[in-house]
N, C-alpha and C positions, 0 to 999 in steps of 0.2 A: 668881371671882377678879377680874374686871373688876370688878364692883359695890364690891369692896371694897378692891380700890387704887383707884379714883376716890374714895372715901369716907376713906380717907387722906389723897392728893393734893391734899384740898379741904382741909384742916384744917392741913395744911405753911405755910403762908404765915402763918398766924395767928403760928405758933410761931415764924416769922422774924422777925416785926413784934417781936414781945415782947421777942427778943433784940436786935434794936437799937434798941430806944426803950429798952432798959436801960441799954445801950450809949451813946447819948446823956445819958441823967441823969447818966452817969458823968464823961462827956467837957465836960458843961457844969459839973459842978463844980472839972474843972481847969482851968476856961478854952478847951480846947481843941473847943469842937463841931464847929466848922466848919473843919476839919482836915485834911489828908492822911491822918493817923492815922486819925483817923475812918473815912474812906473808906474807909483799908487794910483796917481791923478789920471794915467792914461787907462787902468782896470777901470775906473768911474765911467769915465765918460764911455769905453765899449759895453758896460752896464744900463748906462742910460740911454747904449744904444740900442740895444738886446728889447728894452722896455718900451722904447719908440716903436719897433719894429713890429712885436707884437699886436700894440695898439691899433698901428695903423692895417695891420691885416683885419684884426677882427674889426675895427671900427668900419673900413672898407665894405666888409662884407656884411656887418649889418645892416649900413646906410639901402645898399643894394639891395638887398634881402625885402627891406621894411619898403621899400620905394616902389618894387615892380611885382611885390606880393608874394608871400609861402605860406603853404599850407603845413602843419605841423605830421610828423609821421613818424611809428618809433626811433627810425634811424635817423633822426635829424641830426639830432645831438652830438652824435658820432663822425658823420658827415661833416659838419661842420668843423669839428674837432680835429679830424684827418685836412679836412682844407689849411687850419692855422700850422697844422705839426709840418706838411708837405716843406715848408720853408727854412732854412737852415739859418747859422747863424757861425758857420765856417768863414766866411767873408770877414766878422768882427772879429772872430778870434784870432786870425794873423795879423792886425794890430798888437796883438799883447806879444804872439810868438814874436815878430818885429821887434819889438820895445825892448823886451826880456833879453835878446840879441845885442842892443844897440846899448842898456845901461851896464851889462855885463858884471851883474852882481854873484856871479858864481849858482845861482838857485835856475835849477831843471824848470822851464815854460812850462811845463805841463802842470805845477804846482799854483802858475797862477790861472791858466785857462781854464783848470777847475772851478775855479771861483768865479769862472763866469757861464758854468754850466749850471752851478747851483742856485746861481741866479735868475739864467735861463725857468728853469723848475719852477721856481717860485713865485716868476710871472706868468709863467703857462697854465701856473694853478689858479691864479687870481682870474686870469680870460678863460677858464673854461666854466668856470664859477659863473663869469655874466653870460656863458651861452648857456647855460643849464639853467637859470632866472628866464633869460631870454625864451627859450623854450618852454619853458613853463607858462607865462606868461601867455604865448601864443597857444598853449593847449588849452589853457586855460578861456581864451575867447570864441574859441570853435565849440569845447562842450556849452557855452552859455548859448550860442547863436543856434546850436541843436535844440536847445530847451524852448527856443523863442524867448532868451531872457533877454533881459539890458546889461549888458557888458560890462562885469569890473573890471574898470582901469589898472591894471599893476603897470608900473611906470619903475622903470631899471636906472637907478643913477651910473654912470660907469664910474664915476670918482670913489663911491663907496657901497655902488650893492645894495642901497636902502630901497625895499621894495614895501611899494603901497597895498593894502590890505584892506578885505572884503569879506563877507560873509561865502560869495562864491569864489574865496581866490584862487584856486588852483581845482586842476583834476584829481581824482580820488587814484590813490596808489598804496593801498592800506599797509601798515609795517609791523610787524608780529615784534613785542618785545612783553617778557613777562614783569610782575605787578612787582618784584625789587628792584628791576630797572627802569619801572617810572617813576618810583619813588625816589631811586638815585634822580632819575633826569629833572624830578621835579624842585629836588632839593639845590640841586647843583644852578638851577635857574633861576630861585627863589634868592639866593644868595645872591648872585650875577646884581637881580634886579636891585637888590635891597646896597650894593656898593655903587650902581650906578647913582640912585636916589639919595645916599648919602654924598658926595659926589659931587652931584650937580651943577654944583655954580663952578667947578672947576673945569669942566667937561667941554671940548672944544664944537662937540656934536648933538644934534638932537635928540635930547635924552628920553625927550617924551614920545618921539616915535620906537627908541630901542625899547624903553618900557613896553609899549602897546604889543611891538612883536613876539616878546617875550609872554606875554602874558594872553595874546593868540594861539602860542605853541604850549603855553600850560593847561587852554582852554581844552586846544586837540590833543593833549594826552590824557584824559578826561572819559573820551572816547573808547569803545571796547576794543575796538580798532582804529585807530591811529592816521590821518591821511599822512604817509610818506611825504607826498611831494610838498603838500601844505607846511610841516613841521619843517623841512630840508632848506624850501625858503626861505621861512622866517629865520632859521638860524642860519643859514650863510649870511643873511644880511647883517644878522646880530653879529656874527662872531669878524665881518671885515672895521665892522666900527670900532670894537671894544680890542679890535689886537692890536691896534695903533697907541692904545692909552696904557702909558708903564703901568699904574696904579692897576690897571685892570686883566695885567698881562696874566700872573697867577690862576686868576678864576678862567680866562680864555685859555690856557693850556688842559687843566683841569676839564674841559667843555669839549676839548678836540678829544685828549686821549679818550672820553667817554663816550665819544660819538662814535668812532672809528671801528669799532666793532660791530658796529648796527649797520654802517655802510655811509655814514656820515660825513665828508674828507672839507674838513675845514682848513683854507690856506695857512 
């Protein structure tokens, strides 16, 4: 798996170059090379490279992972997590420092390489999200195969995090939070549901699965004790669908800030 994301890794930068030295033929035929625009378009594309990059690590080492078999163990998560962070993303960023050079708009590089640190962040957050489903998921088949049960399927989309749900979905990770802050969580979900439901035919995603999860994670807060890891999936999956929809932005901020004290980090 290392041999062969380093052997990717090395060839990403080719395929940056390409794009904007195409990118410039285009921009020198309007006049415009040495440009703002310019610049802008070349921040995108090392953004989109930042997001490829990512992908193809974890995607990499999932396929690997699922293919020749792991066993789940506390430190997986982690593990795996230090595998995707090992890889930098200093190669992408002297494109910008380059560019920032080349359209010499007077503004310090570091103002825009920022901008692709924070981007950086924000996809690392989303891929650490599918290892910690992924992980779950996997823990999740080992306590059943202990039981001598039949194995709920939890199935990880990577496009959006929607993850299939059981009666045995996940392992028990119980979470102490007292009875105003279920009340908060139950209200704060009750709403969520009741905008989706109004919603609906507007909605570009499966509303009837975001419902069911929602209303899973109301069932386990119910519970004197609360499964953790149970409640953590359903709502990361909840919360990558509903943050994509403006209408529904408001209630998913609302749902992070509330999480995030409990130990909850939604992208």
């Amino acid at each position: 798996t290392q041999d062969r994301v380093a052997l990717e890794i090395k060839e990403q930068p080719k395929d940056i170059e390409s794009e904007i030295q195409a990118l410039h033929m285009k921009h020198s035929k309007m006049g415009a090379l040495r440009s703002g625009d310019t610049l802008k378009e070349v921040i995108e594309i090392c953004k989109s490279g930042v997001t490829k990059r990512l992908n193809l690590i974890w995607n990499t080492l999932h396929r690997n992972t699922t293919t020749i078999g792991i066993n789940h163990s506390d430190s997986l998560e982690n593990e795996i997590n230090r595998f995707i962070t090992q890889w930098s993303i200093d190669d992408i960023k002297k494109f910008i420092s380059r560019e920032t050079k080349f359209v010499k708009l007077g503004i310090p590089e570091n103002m825009f390489v920022v901008r692709l640190d924070d981007h950086y962040q924000t996809e690392l957050k989303r891929i650490r999200n599918e290892v910690s489903l992924f992980c779950l998921s996997l823990q999740e088949k080992e306590n059943n195969l202990e039981k001598n049960a039949t194995p709920t399927t939890v199935n990880i989309y990577q496009t959006n995090g929607l993850v299939q749900t059981g009666d045995n979905a996940v392992a028990t990770m119980h979470i102490e939070i007292n009875p105003e802050q279920k009340q908060e969580f139950q209200k704060i979900l009750t709403e969520i549901k009741n905008q989706i439901v109004s919603l609906r035919n507007q909605l570009s995603f499966d509303t009837k699965g975001v419902e069911e999860l929602i209303s899973e994670s109301q069932n386990e807060l119910l519970n004197p004790k609360p499964n953790f890891r149970k409640i953590k999936g359903f709502i990361i999956a909840t919360g990558q669908l509903i943050s994509t929809t403006a209408s529904l932005k408001p209630a998913y901020t609302t749902l992070k800030n509330f999480l995030k004290p409990i130990g909850i980090d939604l992208p």
